[in-house]
C-alpha positions in Angstrom: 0.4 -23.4 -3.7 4.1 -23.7 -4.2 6.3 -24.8 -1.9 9.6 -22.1 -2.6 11.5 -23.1 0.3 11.9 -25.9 3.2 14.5 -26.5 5.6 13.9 -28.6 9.0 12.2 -25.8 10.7 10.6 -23.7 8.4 9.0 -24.1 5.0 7.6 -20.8 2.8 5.0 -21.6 0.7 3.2 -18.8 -2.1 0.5 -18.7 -4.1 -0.5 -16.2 -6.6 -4.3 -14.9 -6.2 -6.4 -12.6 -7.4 -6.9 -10.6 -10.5 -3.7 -8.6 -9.4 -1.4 -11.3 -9.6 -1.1 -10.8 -5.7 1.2 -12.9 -4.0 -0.1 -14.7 -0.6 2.5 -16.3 1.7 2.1 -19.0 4.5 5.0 -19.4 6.9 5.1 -22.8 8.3 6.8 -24.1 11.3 7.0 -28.2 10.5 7.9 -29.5 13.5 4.9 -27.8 16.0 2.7 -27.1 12.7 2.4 -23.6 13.4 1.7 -21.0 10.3 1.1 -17.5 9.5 -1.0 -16.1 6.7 1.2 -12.7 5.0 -1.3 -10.9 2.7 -4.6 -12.4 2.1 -5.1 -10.8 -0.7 -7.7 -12.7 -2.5 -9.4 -16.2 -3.4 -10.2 -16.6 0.0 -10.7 -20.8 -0.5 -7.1 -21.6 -2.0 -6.0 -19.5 1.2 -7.9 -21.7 3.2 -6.9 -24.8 1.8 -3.6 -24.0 1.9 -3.7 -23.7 5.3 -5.9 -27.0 6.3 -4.5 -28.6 9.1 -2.3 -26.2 10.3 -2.9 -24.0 13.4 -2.8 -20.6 12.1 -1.1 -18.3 14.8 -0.9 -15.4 12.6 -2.8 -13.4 9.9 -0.6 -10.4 8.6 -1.2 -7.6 6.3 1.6 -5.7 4.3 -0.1 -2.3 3.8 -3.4 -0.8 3.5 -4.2 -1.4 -0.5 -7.5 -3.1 -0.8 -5.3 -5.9 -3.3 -3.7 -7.1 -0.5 -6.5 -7.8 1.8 -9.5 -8.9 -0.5 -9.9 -11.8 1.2 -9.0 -10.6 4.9 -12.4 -10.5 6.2 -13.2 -14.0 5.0 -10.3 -15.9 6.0 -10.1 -14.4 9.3 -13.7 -15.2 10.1 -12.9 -18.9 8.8 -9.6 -19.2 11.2 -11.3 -17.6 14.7 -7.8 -18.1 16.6 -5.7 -17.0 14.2 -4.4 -13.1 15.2 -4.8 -10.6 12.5 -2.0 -8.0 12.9 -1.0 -4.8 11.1 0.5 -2.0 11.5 -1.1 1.5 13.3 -0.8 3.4 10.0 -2.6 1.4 7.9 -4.9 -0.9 10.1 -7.7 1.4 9.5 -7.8 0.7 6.0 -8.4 -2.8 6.6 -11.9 -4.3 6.4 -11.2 -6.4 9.5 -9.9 -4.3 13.0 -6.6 -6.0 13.8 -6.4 -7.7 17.1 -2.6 -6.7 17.3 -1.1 -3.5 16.5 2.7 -3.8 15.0 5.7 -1.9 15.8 8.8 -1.4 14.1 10.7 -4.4 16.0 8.4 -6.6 17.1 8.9 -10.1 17.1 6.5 -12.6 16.4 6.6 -16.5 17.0 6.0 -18.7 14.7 6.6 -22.3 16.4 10.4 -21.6 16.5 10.4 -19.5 13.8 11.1 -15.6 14.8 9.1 -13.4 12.1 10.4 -9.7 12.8 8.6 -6.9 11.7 10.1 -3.6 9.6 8.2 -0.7 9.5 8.6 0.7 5.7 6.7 3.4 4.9 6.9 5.2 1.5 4.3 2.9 -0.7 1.9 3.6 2.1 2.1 5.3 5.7 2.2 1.9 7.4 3.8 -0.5 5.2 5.7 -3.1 6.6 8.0 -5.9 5.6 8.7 -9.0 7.4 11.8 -11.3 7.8 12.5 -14.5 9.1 16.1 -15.3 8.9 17.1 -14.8 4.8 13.5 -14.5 4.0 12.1 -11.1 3.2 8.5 -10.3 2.4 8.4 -6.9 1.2 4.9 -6.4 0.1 4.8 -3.1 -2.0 7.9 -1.5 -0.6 10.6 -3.5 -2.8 10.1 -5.1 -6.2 13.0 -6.5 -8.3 13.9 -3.6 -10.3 13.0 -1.3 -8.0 10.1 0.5 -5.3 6.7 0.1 -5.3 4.6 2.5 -6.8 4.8 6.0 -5.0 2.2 8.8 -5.1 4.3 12.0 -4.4 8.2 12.7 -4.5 7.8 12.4 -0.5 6.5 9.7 -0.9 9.5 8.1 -3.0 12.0 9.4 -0.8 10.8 8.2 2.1 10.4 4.6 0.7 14.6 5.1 -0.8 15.0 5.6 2.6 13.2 2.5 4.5 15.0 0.6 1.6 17.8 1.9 2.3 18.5 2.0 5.8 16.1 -1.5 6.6 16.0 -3.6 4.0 19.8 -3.1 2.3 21.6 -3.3 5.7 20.6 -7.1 5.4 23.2 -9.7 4.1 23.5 -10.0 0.4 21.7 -13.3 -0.1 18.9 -12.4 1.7 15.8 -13.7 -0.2 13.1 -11.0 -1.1 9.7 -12.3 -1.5 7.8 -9.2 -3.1 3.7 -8.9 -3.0 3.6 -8.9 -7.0 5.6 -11.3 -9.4 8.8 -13.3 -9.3 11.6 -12.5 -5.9 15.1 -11.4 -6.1 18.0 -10.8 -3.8 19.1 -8.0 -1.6 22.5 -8.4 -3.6 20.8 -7.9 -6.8 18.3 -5.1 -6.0 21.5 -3.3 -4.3 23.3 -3.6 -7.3 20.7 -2.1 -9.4 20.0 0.7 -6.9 23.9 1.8 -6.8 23.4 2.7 -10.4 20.0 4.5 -10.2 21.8 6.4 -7.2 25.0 7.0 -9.4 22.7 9.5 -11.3 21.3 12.8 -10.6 17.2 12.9 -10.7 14.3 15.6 -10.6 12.8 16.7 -7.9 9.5 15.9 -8.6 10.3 12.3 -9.5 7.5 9.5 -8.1 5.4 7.1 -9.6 6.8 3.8 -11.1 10.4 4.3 -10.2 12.4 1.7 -11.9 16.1 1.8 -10.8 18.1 0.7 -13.7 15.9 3.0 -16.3 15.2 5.9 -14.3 
């Protein structure tokens, strides 16, 4: 686990897991030793280690994909307080039923720590991102470079659009924290999306949209 940011009341730790190169964050409130879990995707025992000692308020899932909740069932079972939340449109993929259903809006506490949740869909009907101050987890929805992966042109647009309009109205330095691979900024990825949107596209474009070749 790697610690990737710390201030006096928060610290963001990640861990990459799985054969996926998934990434699994823990949110950590220092001062009341509070945590949440975002994506337990897989290795269920370097999740749990990860979070020894630390009351885990929070389990929370990005979006449906099976990659990001491999180890869901087992970690949750392992941390009996801990609240597994996702959102309505995907919590029925989940092997575990979510004790607490997500709305665009909410807010969660962690310690002091405000975690809001953003409803995204596009990558899947009920992907969400989360933010806590600059700190963006973004799951499948945003990738430096571009989207996630999208499965129909209806698909893509609608995920342009929760980028767009939910993630790109936050300041510049906001950091992204993406579900696969290395982070960026909201600068950067805007930058790089003002010149994928500077150019005309086909209809029928989806799949692995990549905003400075596309």
């Amino acid at each position: 686990m790697t610690l990737t940011h710390s201030e006096m009341d928060l610290r963001i730790f990640s861990m990459e897991v799985g054969s996926w190169g998934n990434n699994c964050y823990v949110v950590v409130d220092p001062l009341r030793n509070t945590a949440a879990i975002i994506d337990a995707a897989a290795d269920a025992a370097q999740i749990l280690d990860a979070v020894a000692g630390l009351d885990v308020l929070y389990i929370l899932t990005t979006h449906g994909h099976s990659d990001h909740w491999g180890a869901l069932e087992e970690v949750s079972a392992a941390l009996p307080n801990a609240i597994v939340a996702a959102t309505p449109g995907d919590a029925g993929d989940l092997p575990v039923s979510p004790t607490l259903l997500l709305d665009d809006g909410d807010t969660l506490q962690i310690g002091t720590a405000p975690l809001r949740v953003i409803a995204t869909p596009g990558h899947t009907p009920g992907s969400a991102c989360y933010i806590t101050g600059q700190h963006l987890f973004t799951g499948d929805t945003l990738f430096p470079g571009g989207p996630g992966h999208s499965r129909s042109p209806e698909n893509l647009r609608e995920e342009i659009t929760s980028i767009t309009t939910k993630l790109y109205v936050r300041p510049d330095e906001t950091i992204v924290y993406p579900g696969h691979g290395a982070g960026t900024t909201i600068g950067e990825s805007k930058a790089d999306y003002a010149v994928f949107a500077a150019k005309s596209h086909p209809d029928d474009l989806y799949g692995d949209v990549l905003w400075l070749e596309s």
